[in-house]
BAZA-443947 format. One record per residue (C-alpha): residue number from 1; x, y, z. Coordinates in steps of 0.1 Angstrom, whole numbers, always signed. Example, Ala and Ser with C-alpha at 12.3 -4.5 7.8 and 13.67 -1.06 7.14 Angstrom:
<tortis>
torti bafi 1 | xx +123 | yy -45 | zz +78 .
torti bafi 2 | xx +137 | yy -11 | zz +71 .
</tortis>
This chain:
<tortis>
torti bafi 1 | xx -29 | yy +410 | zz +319 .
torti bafi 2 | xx -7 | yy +437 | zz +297 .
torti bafi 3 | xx +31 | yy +431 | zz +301 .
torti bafi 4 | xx +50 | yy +457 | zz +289 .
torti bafi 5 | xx +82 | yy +454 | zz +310 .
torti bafi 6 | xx +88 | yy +420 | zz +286 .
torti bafi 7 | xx +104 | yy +445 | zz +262 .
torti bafi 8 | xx +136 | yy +462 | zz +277 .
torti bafi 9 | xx +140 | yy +499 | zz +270 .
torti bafi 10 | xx +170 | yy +497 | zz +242 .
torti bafi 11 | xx +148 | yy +475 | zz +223 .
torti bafi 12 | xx +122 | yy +501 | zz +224 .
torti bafi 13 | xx +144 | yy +527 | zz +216 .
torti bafi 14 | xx +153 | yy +513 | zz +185 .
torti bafi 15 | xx +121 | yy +513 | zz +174 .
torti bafi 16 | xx +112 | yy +552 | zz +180 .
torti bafi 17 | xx +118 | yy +579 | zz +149 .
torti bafi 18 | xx +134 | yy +609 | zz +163 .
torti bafi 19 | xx +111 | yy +639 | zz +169 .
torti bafi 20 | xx +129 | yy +668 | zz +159 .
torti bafi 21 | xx +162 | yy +675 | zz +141 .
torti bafi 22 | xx +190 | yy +688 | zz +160 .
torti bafi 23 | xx +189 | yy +721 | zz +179 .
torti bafi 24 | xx +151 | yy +730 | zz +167 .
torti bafi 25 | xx +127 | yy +746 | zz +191 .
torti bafi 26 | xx +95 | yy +743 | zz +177 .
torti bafi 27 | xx +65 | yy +759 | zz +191 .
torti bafi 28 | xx +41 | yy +727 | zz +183 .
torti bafi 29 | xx +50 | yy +690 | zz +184 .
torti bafi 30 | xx +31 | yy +658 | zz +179 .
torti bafi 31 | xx +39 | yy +625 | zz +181 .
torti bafi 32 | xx +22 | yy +592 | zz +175 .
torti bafi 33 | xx +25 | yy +561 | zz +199 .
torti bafi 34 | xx +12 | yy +525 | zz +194 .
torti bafi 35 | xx +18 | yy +494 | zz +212 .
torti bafi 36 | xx +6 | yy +460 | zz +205 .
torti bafi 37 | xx +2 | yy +429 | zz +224 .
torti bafi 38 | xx -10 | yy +393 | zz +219 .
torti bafi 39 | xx -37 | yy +374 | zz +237 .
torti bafi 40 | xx -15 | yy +370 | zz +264 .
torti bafi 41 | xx -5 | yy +403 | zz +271 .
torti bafi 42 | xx +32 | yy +403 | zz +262 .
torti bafi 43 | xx +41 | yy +430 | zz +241 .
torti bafi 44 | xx +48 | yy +425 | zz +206 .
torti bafi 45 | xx +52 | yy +457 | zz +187 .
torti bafi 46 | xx +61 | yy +493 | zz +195 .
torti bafi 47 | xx +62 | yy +519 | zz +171 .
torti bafi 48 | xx +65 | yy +560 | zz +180 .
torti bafi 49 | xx +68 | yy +587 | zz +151 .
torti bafi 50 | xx +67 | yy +626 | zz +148 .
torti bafi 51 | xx +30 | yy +635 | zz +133 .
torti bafi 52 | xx +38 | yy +650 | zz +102 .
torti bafi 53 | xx +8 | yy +658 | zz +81 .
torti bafi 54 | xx -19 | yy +682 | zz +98 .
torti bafi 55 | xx -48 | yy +694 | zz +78 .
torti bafi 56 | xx -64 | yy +729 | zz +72 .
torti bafi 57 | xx -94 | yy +718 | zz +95 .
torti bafi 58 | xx -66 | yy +711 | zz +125 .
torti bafi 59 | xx -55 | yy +749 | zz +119 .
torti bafi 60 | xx -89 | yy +764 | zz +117 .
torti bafi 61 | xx -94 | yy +749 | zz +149 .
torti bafi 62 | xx -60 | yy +763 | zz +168 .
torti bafi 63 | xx -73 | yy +794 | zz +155 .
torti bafi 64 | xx -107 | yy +799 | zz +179 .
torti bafi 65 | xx -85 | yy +800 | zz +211 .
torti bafi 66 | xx -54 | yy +821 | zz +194 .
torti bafi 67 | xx -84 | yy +845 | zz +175 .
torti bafi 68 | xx -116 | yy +836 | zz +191 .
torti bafi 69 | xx -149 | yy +826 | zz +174 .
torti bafi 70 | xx -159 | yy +861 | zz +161 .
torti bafi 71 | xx -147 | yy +890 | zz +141 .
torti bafi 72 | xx -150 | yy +917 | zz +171 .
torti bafi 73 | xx -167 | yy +932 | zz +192 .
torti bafi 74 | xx -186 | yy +953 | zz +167 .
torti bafi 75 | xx -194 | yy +925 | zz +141 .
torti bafi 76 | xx -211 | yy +895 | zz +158 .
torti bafi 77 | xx -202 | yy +869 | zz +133 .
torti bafi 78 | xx -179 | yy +841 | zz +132 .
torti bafi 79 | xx -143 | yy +845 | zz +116 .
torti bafi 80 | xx -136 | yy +839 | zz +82 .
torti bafi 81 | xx -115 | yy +806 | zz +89 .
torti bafi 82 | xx -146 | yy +792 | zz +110 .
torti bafi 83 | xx -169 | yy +800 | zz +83 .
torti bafi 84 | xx -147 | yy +793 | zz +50 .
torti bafi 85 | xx -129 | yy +762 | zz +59 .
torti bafi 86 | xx -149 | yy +747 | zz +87 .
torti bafi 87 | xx -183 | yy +756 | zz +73 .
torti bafi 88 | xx -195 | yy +773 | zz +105 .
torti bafi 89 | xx -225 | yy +792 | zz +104 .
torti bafi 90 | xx -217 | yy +828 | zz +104 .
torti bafi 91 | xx -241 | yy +836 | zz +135 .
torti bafi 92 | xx -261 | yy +808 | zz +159 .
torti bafi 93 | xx -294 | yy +827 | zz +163 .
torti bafi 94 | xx -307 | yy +819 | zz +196 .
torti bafi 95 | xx -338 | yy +824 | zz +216 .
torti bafi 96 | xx -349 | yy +851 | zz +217 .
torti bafi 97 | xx -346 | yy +862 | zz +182 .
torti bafi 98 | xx -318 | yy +883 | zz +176 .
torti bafi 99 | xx -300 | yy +875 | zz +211 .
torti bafi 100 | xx -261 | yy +869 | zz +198 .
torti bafi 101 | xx -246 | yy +859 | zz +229 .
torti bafi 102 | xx -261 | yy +826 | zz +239 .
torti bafi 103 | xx -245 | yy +799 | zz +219 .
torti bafi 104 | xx -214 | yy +784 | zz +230 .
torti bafi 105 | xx -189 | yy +760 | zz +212 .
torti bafi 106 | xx -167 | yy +731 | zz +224 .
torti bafi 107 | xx -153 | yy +698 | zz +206 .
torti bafi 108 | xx -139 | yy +668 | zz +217 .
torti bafi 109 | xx -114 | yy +645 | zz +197 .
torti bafi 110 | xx -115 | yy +611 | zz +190 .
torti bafi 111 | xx -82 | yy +586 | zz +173 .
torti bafi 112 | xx -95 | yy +564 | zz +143 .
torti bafi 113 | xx -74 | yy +537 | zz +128 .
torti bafi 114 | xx -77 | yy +520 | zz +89 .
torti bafi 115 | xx -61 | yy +495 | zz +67 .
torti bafi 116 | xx -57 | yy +519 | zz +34 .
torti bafi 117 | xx -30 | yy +542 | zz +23 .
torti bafi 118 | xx -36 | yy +576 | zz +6 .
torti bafi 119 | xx -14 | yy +606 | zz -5 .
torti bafi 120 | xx -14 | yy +632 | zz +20 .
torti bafi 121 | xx -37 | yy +664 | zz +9 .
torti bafi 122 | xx -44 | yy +690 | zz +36 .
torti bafi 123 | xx -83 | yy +693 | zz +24 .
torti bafi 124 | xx -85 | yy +656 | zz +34 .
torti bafi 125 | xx -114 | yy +645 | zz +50 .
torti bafi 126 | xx -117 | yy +612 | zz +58 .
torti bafi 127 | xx -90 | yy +578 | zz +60 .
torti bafi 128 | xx -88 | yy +557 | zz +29 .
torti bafi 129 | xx -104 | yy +529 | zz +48 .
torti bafi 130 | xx -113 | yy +532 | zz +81 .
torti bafi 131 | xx -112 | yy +501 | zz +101 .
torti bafi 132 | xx -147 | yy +498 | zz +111 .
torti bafi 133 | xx -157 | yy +499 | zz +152 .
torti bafi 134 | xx -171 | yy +459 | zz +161 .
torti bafi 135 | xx -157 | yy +423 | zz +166 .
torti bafi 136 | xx -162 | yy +409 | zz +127 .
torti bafi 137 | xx -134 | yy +401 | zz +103 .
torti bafi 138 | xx -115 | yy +429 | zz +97 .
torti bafi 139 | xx -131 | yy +452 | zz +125 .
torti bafi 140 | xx -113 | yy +466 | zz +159 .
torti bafi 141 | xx -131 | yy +472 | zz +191 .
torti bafi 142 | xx -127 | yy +507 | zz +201 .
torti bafi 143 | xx -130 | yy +519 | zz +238 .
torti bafi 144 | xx -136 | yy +553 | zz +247 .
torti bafi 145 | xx -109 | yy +576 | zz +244 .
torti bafi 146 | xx -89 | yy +587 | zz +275 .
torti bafi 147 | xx -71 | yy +621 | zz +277 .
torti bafi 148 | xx -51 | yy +638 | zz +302 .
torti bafi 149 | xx -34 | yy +672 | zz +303 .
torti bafi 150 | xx +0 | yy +686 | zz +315 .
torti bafi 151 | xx +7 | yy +723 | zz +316 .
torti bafi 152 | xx +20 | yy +724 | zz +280 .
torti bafi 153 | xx +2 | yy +689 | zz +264 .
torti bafi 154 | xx -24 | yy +666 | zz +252 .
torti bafi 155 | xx -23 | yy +629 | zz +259 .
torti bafi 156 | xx -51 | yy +612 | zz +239 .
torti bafi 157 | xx -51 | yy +575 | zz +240 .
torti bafi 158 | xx -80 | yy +547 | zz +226 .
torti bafi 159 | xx -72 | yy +511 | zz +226 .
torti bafi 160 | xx -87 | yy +488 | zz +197 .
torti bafi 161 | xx -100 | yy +451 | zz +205 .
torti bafi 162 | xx -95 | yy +420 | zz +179 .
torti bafi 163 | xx -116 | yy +399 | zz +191 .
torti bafi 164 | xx -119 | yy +382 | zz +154 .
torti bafi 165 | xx -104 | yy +348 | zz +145 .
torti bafi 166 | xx -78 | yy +363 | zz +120 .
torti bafi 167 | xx -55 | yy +394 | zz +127 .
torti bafi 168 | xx -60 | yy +431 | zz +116 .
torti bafi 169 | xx -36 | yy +452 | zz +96 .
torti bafi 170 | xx -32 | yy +489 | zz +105 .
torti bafi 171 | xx -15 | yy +513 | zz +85 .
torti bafi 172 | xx -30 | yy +550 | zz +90 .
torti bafi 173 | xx -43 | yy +569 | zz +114 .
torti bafi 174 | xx -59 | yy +600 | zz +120 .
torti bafi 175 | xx -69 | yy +626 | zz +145 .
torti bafi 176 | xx -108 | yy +636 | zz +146 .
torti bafi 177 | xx -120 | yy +670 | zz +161 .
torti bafi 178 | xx -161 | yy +670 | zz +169 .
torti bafi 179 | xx -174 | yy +706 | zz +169 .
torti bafi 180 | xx -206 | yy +713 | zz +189 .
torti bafi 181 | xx -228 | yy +747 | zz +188 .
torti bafi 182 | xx -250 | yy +745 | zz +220 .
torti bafi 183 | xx -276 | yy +774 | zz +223 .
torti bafi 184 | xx -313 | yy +776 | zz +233 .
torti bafi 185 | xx -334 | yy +773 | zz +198 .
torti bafi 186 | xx -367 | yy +796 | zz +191 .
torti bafi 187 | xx -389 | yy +772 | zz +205 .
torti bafi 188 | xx -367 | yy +778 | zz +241 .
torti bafi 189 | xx -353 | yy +747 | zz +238 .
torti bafi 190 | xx -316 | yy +734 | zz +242 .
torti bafi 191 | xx -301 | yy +721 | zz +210 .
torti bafi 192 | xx -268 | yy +720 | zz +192 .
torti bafi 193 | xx -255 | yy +712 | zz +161 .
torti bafi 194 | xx -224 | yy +688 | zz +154 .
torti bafi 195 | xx -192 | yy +693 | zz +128 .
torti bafi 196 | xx -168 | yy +665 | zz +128 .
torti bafi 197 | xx -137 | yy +670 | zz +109 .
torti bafi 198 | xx -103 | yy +650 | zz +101 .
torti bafi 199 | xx -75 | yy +668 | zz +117 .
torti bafi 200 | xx -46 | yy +649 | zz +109 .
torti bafi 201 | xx -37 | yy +620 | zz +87 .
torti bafi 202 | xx -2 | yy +596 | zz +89 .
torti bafi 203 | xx +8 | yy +562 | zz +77 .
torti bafi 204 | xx +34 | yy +539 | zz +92 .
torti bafi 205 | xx +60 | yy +524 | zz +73 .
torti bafi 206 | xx +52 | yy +491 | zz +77 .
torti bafi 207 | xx +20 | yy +480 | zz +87 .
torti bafi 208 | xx +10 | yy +472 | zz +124 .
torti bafi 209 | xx -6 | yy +440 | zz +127 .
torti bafi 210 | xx -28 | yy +429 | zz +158 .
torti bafi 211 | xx -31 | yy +395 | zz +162 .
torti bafi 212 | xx -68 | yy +376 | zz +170 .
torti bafi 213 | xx -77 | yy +384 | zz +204 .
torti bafi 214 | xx -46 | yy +406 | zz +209 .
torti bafi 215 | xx -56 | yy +442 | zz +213 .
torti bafi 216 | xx -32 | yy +476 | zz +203 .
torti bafi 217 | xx -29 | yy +511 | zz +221 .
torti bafi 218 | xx -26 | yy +541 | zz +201 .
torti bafi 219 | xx -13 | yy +572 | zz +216 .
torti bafi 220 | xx -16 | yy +608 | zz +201 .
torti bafi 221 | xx +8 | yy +637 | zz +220 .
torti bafi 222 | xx -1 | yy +672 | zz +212 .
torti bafi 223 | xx +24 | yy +694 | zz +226 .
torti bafi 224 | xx +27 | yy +733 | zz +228 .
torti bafi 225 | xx +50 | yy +756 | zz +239 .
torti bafi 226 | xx +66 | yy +794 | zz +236 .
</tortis>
């Protein structure tokens, strides 16, 4: 049973990074939550930090509901940012041949955690060691991520099992965007085609450590406004 309450809010306050300097009003904000707790539930660690370092492939992304997903309404082919940096195909033929207007796109997100440390770039593409999802030394158990909406943000939350005898070091995390093409293929059959992509990459300042069969909740906040 989880037992957050056995940390008071001023200790928790001195543990969270400020978001924004004073008097900004920016138009996008991100943070980065994580709590940890031990095998018995009590509460251990608590870290929250502005997400700093987006990538290209989180921009290309913003850009298919600020733009769309082609070039208009006389050219039926994907924009140059969907084609050039994700690596889109420039048209989704669909059955039958020639038919443009059949394929649709989505993508869901998913939080992975590692125990590396790299130089931010925004053309990365992966962590510099991903913590691997099972119950072995040195592995996390993932659940499934949960995410819930406001008017203006994104709560996306996965929590990470150790069920190993020794504990587990964290110190980056990253944001992953799935894309999916769905269309009907020549042979009139349903079929998509999958794009994964790191979206954002961050390190903590000192590494987050979850204890054996103590378990950590990590919590990304996209928020949007103007």
């Amino acid at each position: 049973m989880l037992t957050p309450d056995l940390v008071n809010e001023e200790d928790i306050d001195k543990l969270i990074i400020p978001d924004d300097l004073p008097d900004e009003q920016p138009m996008f904000k991100a943070y980065i939550e994580a709590k940890v707790y031990d095998k018995e539930g009590h509460i251990i660690d608590y870290r929250r930090q502005p997400m700093k370092s987006l990538t290209q492939y989180f921009l290309a992304l913003m850009s298919i509901p600020l733009v769309g997903t082609y070039q208009n309404v006389s050219t039926n082919e994907a924009t140059g940012i969907l084609t050039n940096v994700l690596g889109l195909p420039s048209q989704q033929y669909t059955n039958p041949a020639g038919s443009y207007n059949s394929a649709n796109i989505s993508w869901n997100f998913s939080i992975q955690v590692g125990s590396g440390f790299q130089s931010f770039s925004p053309t990365l593409t992966s962590l510099a060691s991903p913590i691997a999802n099972g119950t072995g030394i040195g592995e996390l158990s993932y659940s499934a991520l949960g995410v819930s909406y406001t008017a203006t943000s994104i709560f996306l939350t996965v929590t990470v099992t150790n069920y190993s005898a020794s504990a587990v070091s964290v110190t980056e995390i990253g944001l992953i965007g799935t894309i999916y093409i769905q269309y009907w293929n020549s042979s009139n059959v349903y079929a998509y085609n999958t794009y994964s992509f790191l979206l954002s990459y961050d390190t903590f300042s000192t590494a987050i450590s979850i204890p054996s069969n103590g378990l950590a909740t990590f919590q990304i906040v996209l928020t949007f406004t103007g």
